[in-house]
PDB file of N, CA, C, O and CB in Angstrom:
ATOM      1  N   UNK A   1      -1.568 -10.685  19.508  1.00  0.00           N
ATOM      2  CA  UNK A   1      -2.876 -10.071  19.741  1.00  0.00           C
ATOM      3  C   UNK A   1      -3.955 -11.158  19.751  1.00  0.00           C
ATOM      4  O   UNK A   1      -3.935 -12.150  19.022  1.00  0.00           O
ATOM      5  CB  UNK A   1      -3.186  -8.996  18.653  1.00  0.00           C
ATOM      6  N   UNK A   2      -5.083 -10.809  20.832  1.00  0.00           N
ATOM      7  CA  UNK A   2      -5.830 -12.379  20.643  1.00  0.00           C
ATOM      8  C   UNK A   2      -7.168 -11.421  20.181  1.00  0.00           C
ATOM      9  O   UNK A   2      -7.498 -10.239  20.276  1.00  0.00           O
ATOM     10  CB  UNK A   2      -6.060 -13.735  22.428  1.00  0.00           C
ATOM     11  N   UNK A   3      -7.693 -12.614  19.652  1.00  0.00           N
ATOM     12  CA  UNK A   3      -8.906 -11.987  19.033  1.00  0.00           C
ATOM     13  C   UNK A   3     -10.212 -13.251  19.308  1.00  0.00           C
ATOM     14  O   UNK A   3     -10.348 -14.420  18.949  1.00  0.00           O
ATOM     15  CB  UNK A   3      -8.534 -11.613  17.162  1.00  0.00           C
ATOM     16  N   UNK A   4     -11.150 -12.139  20.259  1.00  0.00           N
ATOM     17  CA  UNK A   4     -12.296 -12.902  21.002  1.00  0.00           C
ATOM     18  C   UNK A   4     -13.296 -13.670  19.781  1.00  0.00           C
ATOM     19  O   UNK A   4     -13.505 -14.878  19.892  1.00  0.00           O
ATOM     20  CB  UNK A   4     -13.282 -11.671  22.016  1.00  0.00           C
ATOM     21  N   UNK A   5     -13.756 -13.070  18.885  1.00  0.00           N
ATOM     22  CA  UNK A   5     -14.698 -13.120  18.026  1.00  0.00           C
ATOM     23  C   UNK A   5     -13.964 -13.301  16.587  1.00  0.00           C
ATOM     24  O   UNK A   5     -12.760 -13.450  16.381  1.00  0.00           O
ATOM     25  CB  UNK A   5     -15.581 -11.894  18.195  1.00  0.00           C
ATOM     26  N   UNK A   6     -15.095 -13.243  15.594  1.00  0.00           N
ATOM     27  CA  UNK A   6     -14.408 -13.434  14.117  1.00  0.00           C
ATOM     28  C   UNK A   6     -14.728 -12.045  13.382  1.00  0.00           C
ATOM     29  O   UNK A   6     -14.489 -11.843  12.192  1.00  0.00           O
ATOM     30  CB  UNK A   6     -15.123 -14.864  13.156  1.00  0.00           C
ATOM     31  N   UNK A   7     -15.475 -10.840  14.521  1.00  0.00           N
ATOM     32  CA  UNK A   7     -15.582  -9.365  14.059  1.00  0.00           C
ATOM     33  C   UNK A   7     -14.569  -8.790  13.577  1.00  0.00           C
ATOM     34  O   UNK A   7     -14.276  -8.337  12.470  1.00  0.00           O
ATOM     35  CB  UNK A   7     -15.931  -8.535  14.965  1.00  0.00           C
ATOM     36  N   UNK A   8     -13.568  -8.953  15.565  1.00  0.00           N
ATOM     37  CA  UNK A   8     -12.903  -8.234  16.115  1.00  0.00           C
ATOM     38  C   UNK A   8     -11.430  -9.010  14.756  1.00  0.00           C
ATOM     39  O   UNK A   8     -10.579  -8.313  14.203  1.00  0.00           O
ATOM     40  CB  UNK A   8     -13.001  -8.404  18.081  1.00  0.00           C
ATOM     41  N   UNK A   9     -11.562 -10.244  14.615  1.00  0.00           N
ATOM     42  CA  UNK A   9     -10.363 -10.400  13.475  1.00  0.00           C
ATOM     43  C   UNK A   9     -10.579  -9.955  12.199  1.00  0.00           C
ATOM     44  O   UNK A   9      -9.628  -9.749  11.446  1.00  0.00           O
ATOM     45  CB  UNK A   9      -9.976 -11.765  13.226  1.00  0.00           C
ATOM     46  N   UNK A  10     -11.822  -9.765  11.833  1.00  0.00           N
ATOM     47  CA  UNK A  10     -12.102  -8.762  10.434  1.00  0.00           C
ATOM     48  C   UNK A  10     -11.909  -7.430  10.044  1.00  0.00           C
ATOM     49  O   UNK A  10     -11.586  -6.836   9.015  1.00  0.00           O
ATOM     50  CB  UNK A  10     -13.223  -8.692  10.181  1.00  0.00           C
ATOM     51  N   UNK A  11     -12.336  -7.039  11.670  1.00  0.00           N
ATOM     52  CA  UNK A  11     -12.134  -5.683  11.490  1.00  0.00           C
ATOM     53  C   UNK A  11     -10.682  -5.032  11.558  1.00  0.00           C
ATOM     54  O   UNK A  11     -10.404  -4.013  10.926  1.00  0.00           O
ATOM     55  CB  UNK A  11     -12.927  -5.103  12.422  1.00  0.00           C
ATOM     56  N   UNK A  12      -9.822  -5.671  12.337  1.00  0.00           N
ATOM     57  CA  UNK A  12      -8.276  -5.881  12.070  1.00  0.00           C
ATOM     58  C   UNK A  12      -7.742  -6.080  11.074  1.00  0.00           C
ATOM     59  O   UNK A  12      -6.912  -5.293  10.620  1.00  0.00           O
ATOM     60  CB  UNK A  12      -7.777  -6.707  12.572  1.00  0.00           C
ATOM     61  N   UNK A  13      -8.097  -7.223  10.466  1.00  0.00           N
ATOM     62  CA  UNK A  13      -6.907  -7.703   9.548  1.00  0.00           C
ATOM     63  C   UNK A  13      -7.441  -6.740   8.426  1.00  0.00           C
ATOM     64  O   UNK A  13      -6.505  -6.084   7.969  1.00  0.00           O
ATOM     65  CB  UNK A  13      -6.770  -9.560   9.115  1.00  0.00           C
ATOM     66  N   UNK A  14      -8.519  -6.476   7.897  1.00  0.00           N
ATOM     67  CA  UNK A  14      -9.852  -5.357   7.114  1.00  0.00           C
ATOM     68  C   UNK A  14      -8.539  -4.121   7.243  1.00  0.00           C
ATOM     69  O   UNK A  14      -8.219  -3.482   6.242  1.00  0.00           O
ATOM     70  CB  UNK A  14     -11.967  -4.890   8.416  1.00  0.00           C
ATOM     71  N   UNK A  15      -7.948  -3.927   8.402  1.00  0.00           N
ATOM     72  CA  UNK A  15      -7.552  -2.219   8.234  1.00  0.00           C
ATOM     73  C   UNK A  15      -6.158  -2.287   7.493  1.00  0.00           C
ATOM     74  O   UNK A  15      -5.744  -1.701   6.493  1.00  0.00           O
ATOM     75  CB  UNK A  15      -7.337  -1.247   9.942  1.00  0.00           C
ATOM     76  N   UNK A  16      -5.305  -3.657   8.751  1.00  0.00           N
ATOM     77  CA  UNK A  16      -4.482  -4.045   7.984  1.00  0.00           C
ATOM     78  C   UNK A  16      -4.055  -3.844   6.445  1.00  0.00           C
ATOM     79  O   UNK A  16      -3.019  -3.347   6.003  1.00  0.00           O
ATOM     80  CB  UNK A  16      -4.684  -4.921   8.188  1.00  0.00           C
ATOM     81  N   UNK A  17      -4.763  -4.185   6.007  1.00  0.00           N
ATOM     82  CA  UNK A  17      -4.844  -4.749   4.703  1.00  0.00           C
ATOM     83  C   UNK A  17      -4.766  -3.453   3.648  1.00  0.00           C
ATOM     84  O   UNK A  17      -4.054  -3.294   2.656  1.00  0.00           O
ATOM     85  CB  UNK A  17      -6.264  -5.659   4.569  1.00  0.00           C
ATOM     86  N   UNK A  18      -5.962  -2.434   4.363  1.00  0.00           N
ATOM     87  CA  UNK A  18      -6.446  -1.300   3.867  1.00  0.00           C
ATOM     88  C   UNK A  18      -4.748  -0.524   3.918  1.00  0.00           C
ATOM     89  O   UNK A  18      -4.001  -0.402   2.948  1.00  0.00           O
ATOM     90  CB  UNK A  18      -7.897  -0.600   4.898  1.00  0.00           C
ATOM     91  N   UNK A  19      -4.533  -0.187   5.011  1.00  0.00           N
ATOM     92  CA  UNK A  19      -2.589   0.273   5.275  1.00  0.00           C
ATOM     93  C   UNK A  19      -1.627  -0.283   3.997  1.00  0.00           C
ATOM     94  O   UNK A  19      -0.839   0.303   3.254  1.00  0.00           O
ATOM     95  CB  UNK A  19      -1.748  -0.762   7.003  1.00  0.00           C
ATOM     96  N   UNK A  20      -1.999  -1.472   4.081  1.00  0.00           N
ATOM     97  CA  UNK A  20      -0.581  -1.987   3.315  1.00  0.00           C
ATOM     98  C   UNK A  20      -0.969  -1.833   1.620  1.00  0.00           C
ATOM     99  O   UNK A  20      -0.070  -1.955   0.789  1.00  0.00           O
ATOM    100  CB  UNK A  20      -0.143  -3.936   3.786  1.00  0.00           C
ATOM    101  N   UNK A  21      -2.012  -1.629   1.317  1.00  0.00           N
ATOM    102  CA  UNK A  21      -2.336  -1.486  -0.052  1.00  0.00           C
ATOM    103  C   UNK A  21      -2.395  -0.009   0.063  1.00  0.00           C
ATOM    104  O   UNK A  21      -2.062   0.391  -1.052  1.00  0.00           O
ATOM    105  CB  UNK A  21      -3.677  -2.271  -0.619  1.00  0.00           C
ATOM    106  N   UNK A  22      -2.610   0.883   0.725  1.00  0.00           N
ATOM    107  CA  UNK A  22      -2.611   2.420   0.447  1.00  0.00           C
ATOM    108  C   UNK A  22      -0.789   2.540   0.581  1.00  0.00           C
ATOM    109  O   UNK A  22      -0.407   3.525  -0.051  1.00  0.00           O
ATOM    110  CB  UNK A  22      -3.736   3.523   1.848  1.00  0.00           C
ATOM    111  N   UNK A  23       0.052   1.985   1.063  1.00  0.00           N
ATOM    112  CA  UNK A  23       1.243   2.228   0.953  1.00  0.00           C
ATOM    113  C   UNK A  23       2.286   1.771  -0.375  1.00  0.00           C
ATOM    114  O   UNK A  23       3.363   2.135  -0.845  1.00  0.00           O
ATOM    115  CB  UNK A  23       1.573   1.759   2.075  1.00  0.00           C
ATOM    116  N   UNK A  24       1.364   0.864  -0.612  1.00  0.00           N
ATOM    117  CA  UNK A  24       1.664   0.274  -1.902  1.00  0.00           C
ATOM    118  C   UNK A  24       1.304   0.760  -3.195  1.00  0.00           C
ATOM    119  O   UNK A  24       2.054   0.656  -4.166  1.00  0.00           O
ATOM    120  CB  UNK A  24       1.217  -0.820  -1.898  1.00  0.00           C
ATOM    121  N   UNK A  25      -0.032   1.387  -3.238  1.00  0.00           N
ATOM    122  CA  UNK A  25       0.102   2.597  -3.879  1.00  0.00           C
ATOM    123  C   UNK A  25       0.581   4.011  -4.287  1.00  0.00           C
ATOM    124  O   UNK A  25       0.544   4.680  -5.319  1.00  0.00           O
ATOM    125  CB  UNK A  25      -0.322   2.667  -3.796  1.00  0.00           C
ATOM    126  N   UNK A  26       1.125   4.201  -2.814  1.00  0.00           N
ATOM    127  CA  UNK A  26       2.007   5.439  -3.098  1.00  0.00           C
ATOM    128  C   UNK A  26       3.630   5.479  -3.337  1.00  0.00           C
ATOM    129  O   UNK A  26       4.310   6.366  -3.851  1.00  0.00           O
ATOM    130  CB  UNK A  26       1.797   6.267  -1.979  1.00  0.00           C
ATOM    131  N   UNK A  27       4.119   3.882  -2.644  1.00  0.00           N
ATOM    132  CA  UNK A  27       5.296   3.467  -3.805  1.00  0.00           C
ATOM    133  C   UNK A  27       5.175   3.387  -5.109  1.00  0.00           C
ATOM    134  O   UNK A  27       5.699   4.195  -5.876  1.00  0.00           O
ATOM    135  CB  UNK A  27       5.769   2.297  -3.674  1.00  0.00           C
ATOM    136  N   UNK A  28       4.406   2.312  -5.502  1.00  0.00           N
ATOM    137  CA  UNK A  28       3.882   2.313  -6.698  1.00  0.00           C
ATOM    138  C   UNK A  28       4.224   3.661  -7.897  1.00  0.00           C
ATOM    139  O   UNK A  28       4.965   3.725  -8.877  1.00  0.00           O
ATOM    140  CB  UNK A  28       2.462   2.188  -6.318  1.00  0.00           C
ATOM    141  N   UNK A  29       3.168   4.746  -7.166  1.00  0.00           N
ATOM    142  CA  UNK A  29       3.026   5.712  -7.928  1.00  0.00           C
ATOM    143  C   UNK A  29       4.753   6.893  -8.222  1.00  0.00           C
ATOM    144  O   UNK A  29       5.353   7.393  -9.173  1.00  0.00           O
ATOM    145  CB  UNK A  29       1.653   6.413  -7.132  1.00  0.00           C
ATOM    146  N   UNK A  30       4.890   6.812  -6.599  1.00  0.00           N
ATOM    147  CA  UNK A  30       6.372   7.297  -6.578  1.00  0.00           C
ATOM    148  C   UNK A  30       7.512   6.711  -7.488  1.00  0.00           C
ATOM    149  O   UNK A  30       8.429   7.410  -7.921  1.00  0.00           O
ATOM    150  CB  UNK A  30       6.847   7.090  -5.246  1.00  0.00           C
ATOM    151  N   UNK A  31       7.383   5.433  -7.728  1.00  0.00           N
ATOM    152  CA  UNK A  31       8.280   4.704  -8.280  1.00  0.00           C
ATOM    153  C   UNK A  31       8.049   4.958  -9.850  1.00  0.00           C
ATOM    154  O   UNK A  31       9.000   5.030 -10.628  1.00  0.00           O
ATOM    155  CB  UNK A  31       8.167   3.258  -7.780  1.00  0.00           C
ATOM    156  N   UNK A  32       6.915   5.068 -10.193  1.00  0.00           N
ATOM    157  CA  UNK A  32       6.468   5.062 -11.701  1.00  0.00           C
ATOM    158  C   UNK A  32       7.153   6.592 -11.926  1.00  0.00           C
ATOM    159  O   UNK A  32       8.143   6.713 -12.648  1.00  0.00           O
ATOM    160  CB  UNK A  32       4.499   4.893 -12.040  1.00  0.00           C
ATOM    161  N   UNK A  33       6.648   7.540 -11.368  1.00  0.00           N
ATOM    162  CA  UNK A  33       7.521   9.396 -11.457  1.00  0.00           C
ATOM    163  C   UNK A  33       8.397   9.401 -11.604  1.00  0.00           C
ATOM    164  O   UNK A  33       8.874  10.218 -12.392  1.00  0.00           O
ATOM    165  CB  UNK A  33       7.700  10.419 -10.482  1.00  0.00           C
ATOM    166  N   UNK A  34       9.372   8.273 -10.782  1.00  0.00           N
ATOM    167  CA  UNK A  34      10.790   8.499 -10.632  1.00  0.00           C
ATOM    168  C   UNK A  34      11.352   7.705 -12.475  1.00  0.00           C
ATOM    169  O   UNK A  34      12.205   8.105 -13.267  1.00  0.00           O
ATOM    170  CB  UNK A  34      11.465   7.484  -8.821  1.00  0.00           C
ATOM    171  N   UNK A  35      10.609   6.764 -12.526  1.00  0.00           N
ATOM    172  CA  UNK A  35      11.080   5.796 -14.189  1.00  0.00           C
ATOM    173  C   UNK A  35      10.919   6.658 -14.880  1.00  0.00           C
ATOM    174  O   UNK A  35      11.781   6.710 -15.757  1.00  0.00           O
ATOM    175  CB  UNK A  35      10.211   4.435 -14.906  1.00  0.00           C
ATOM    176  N   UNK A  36       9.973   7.639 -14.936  1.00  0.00           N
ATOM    177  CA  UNK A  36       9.207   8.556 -15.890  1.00  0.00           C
ATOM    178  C   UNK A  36      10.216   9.951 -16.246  1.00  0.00           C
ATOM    179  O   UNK A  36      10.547  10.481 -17.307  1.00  0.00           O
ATOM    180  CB  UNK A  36       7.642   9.044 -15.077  1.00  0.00           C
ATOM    181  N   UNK A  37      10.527  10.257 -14.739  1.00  0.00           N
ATOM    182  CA  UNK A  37      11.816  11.172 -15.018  1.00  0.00           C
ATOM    183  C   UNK A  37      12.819  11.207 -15.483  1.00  0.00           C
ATOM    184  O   UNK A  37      13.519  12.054 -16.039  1.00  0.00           O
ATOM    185  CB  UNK A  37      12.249  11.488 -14.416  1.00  0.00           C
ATOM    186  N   UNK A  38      12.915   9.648 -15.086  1.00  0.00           N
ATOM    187  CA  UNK A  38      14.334   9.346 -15.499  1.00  0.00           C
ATOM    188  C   UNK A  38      14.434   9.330 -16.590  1.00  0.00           C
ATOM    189  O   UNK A  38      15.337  10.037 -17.038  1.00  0.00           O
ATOM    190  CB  UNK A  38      14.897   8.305 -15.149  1.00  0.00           C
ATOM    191  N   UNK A  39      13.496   8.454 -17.693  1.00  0.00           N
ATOM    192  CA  UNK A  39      13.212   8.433 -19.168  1.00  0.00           C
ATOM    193  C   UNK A  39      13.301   9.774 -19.999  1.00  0.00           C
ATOM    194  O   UNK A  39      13.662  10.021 -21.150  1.00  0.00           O
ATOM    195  CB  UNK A  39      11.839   7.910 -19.335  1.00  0.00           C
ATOM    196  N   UNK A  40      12.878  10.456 -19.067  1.00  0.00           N
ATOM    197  CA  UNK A  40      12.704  12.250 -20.118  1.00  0.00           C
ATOM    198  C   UNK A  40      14.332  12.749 -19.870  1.00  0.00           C
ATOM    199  O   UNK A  40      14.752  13.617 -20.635  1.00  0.00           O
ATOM    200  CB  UNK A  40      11.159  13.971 -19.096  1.00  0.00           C
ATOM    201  N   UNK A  41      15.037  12.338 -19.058  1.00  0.00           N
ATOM    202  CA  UNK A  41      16.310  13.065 -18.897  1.00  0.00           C
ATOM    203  C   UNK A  41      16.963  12.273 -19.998  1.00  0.00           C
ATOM    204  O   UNK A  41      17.924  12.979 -20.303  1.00  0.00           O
ATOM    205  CB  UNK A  41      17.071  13.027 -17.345  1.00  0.00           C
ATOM    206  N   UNK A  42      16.977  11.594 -20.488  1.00  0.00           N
ATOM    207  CA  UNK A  42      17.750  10.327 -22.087  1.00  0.00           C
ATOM    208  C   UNK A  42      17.286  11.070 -23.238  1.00  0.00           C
ATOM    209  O   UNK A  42      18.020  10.962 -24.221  1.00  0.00           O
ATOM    210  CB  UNK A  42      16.898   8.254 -22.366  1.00  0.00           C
ATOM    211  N   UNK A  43      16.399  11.699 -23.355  1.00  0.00           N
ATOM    212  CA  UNK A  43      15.511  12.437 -24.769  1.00  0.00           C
ATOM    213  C   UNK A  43      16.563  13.527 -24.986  1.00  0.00           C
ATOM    214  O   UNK A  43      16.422  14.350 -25.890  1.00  0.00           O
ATOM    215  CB  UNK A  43      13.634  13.245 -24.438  1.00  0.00           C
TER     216      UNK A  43
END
């Protein structure tokens, strides 16, 4: 992808970024439920 200006690469890599940390949060969170479950099934 070429990028004319230093907007048009902010505003890209800006969303980028925004994607991969909102996905990373919802592993994150998924992953923590799943430890959490798992822990209460040992009690």
């Amino acid at each position: 992808m070429e990028f004319f200006n230093l907007q048009d690469y902010y505003t890209f890599t800006k969303g980028t970024v925004y994607l991969i940390m909102g996905a990373i949060l919802v592993g994150v969170t998924l992953y923590w439920q799943f430890l959490m479950g798992g822990n209460k099934k040992d009690d």
